[in-house]
N, C-alpha and C positions, 0 to 999 in steps of 0.2 A: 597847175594841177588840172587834168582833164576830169569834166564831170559827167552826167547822164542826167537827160532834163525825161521826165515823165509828166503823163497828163491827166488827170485823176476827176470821173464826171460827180458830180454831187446829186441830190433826189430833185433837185430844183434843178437840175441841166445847168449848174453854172460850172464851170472847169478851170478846175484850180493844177496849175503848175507845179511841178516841183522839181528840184533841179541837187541830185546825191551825187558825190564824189566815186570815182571807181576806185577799184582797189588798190593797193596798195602791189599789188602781183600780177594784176591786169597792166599798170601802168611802166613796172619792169618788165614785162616781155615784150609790150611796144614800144619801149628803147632799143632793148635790145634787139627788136626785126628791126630796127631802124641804122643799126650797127653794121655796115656789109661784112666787113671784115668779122667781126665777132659771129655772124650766120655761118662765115664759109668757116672758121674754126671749130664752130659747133659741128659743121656737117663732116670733116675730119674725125672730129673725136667720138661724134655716133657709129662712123664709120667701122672705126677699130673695136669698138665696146661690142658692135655687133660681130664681127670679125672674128672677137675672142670666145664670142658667144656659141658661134658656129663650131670653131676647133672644139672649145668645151662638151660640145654634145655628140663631136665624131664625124660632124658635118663637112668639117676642113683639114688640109693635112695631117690625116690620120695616120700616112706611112711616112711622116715627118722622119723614121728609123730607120726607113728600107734602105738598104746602100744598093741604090738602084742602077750608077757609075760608075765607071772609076773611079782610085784616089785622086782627086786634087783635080777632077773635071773639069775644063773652066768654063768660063758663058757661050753663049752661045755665039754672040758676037765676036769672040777670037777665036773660032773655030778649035776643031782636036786638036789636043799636047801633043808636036810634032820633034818634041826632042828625042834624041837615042834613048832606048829601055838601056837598063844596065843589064849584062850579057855575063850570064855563070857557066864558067868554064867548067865542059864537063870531063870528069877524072877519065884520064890515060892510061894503058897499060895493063896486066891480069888482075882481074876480080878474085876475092877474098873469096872462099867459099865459107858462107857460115852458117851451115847446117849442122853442122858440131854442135857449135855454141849459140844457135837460136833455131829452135824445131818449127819457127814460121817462115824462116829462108825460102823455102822453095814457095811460097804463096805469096810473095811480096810480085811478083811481076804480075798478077791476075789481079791481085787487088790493086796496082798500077794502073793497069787496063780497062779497070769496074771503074777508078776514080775520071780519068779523062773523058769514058763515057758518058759519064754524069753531068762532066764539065761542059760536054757538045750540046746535051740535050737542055741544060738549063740555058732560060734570058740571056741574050748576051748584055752584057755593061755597055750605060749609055757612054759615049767618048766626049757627051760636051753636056750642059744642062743652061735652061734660061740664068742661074744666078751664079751656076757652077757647082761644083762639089766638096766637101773637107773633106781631112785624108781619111776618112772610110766611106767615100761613095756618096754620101748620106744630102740630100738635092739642100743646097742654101737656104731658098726663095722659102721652101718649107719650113725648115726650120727656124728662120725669123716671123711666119706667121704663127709659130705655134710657141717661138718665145716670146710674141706680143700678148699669147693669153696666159701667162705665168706674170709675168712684167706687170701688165694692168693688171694684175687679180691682186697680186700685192699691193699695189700703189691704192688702189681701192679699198680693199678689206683695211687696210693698215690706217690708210687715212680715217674711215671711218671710228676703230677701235681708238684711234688717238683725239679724233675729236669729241667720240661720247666721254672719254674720260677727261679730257680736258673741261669741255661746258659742266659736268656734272661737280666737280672738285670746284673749277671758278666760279660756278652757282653757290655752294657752300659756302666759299672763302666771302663774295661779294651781300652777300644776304644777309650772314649771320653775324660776318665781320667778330667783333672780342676773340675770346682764346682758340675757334675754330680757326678764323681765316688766322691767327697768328702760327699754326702749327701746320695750316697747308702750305701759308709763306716761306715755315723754314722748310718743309718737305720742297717747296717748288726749287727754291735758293742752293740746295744740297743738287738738284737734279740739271741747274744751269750751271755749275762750277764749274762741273767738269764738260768738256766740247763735246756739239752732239755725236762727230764719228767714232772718238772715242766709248762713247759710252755703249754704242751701237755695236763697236766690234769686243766691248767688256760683257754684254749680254751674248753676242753669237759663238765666242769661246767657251760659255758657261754652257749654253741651251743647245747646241749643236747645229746640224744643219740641217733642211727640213721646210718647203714651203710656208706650211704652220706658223713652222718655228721663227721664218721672220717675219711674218704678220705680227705674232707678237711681241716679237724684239724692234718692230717701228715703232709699234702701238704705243711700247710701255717707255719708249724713248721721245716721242713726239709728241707729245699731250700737252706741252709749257705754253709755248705760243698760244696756242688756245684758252689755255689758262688765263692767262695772263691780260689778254682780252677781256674775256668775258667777266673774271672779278671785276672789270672795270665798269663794266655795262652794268652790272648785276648793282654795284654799288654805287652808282648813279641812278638806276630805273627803281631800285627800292624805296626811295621818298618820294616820288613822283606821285601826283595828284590820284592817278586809278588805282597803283597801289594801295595808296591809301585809304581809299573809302573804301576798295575790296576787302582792309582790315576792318575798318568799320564798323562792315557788314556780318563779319566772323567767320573770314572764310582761312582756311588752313595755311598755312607757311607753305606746305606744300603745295595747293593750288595757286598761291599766289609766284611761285616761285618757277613752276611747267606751266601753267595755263595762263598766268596773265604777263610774267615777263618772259617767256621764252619765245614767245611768237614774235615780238618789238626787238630782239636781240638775235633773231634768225639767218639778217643779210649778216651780218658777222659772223657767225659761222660759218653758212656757205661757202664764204669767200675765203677762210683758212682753211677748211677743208679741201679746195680747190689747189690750192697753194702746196697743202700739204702730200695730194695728188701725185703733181710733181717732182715733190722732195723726196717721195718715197719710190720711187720707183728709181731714180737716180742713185740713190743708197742702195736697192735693193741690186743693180748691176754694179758698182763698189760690191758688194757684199760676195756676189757671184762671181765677178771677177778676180777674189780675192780668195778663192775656193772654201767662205765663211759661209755662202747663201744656200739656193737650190741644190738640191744632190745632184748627184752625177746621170744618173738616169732618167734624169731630168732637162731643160732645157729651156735658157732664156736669154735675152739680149746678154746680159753680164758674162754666162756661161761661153757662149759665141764668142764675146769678146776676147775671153781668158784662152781659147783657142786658138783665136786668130793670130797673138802675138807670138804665138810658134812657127804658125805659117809666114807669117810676114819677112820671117828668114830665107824661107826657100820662093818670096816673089810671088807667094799666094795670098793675093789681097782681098778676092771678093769677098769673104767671109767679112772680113770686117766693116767692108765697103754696107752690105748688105745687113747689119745688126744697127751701125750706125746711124745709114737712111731710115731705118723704119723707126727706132729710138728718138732722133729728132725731129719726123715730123712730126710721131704723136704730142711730143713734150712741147714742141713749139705750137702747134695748135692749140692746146689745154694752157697754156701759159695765156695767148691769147686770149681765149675766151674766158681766162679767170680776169685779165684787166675789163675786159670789154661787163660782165658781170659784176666787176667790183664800182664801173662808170653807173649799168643801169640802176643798182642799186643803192648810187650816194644818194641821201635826204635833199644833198641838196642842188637836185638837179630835177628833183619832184616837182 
């Protein structure tokens, strides 16, 4: 354990030493700088959080919509789609006149002639894009940076919701123990029976679909682990010496229970919260991909994905090529850095 020596003068000029332990949060981030791997995984995932940050404010792929190409543009690297257009044969032989039976007949060639000018004067469609294009024009590369800030907002927000309610119920169940924790036991028991994707897509059929809406359908599914945990912390750390004399003292069940164990029981959470990071945003593309998650006017790794496997009939791969690279680095970064976090902050490595 690294300590901090101080030198402290007396009125007699004699100098007394003294020599305090650092913190307990000063001495986990100097593991963790000490971690290379776990630095560059961090630097990955500050990356994307600012990333999402940017999109979120308008900063970044704002016309993530525009179908700025052709359909099915591909990278730039393969150059323009050089296959034959499909060619519509135009009808042979005398025209119908149908000024009879439609009194817009004779205006249909001017308004012909109004549309193609339209068509000269507008942007031409680009023929190629750095990641390519889906079949409505609409550029890749963009739209995987702007289903990264959908994707993390979920895996985020959900992780949070799931872990405050998990510590808050495993705080109850570990503290109070008799007939509360008996009846969050069988509430936890009822909620691990059934598997978690199960229950996730038994909530997303009831609740609909809707950003929101799967924040709260991770939240209200993922809380156990955490649970589960922390009862354990909670009902270990509640006989503990400072507990104790904090009752002593006559300090509240609830002070004793946010203010003196929550702080000693906080590396445990981070680290499922970390974990749970992960898990949700994994679920949250199942969910999307499964047309349960995001809405449709909407757009995230899962949704990409749920597209892609149309394309992938007709040889159009980058779509998925491009949802899946940015999917996996984030995820494998944030896994990393949850081991390398879950290292700084073993006791017993203090």
């Amino acid at each position: 354990m690294s300590v901090v020596s101080t030198s402290v003068a007396t009125a007699g000029g004699e100098i007394i030493s003294s020599r305090r332990s650092a913190g307990v949060w000063k001495q986990v981030a100097k593991r963790l700088r000490g971690d290379a791997l776990g630095m560059a995984s961090l630097v990955v995932v500050l990356a994307f959080v600012l990333l999402s940050l940017f999109v979120a404010l308008g900063w970044v792929a704002s016309g993530w919509s525009v179908e700025s190409a052709v359909p099915y543009a591909p990278p730039d690297f393969l150059g323009p789609d050089t296959s034959p257009a499909l060619k519509i044969e135009q009808p042979t032989g005398p025209m119908l006149d149908l000024s009879s039976v439609d009194p817009l007949a004779p205006h249909y060639a001017d308004i012909d002639k109004r549309a193609k000018e339209l068509a000269t004067a507008a942007k031409p469609k680009l023929l190629t894009l750095p990641f390519g294009a889906d079949r409505s024009g609409r550029d890749v590369l963009l739209k995987a940076i702007k289903g990264s800030e959908v994707s993390i907002f979920v895996g985020l927000a959900a992780a949070v919701v799931a872990t405050a309610l998990g510590t808050f119920l495993g705080a109850l169940a570990g503290f109070f123990g008799g007939i509360v924790g008996d009846v969050l036991e069988w509430f936890y028991n009822v909620f691990t029976a059934v598997p978690g994707i199960l229950l996730i897509f038994a909530f997303a059929a009831v609740l609909g679909r809707g950003i929101g809406t799967v924040v709260v359908i991770l939240g209200l599914t993922g809380w156990t682990s955490v649970y589960r945990l922390l009862r354990a912390e909670y009902i270990k750390h509640s006989t503990r010496e400072y507990v104790l004399a904090a009752q002593a003292i006559g300090t509240s069940r609830a002070t004793r229970m946010f203010v003196h164990i929550l702080p000693n029981v906080s590396h445990v959470i981070l680290v499922q919260m970390s974990l749970n990071v992960v898990f949700f945003i994994k679920a949250e593309v199942i969910l999307s991909f499964l047309g349960l998650g995001v809405p449709i006017d909407s757009v995230s790794w899962g949704t990409m994905l749920n597209e892609a496997q149309a394309e992938l009939i007709l040889g159009k791969w980058w779509q998925l090529v491009a949802a899946t690279v940015f999917m996996a680095v984030f995820v494998t970064a944030f896994s990393v850095l949850t081991d390398a976090l879950r290292d700084a902050l073993d006791p017993k490595l203090r």
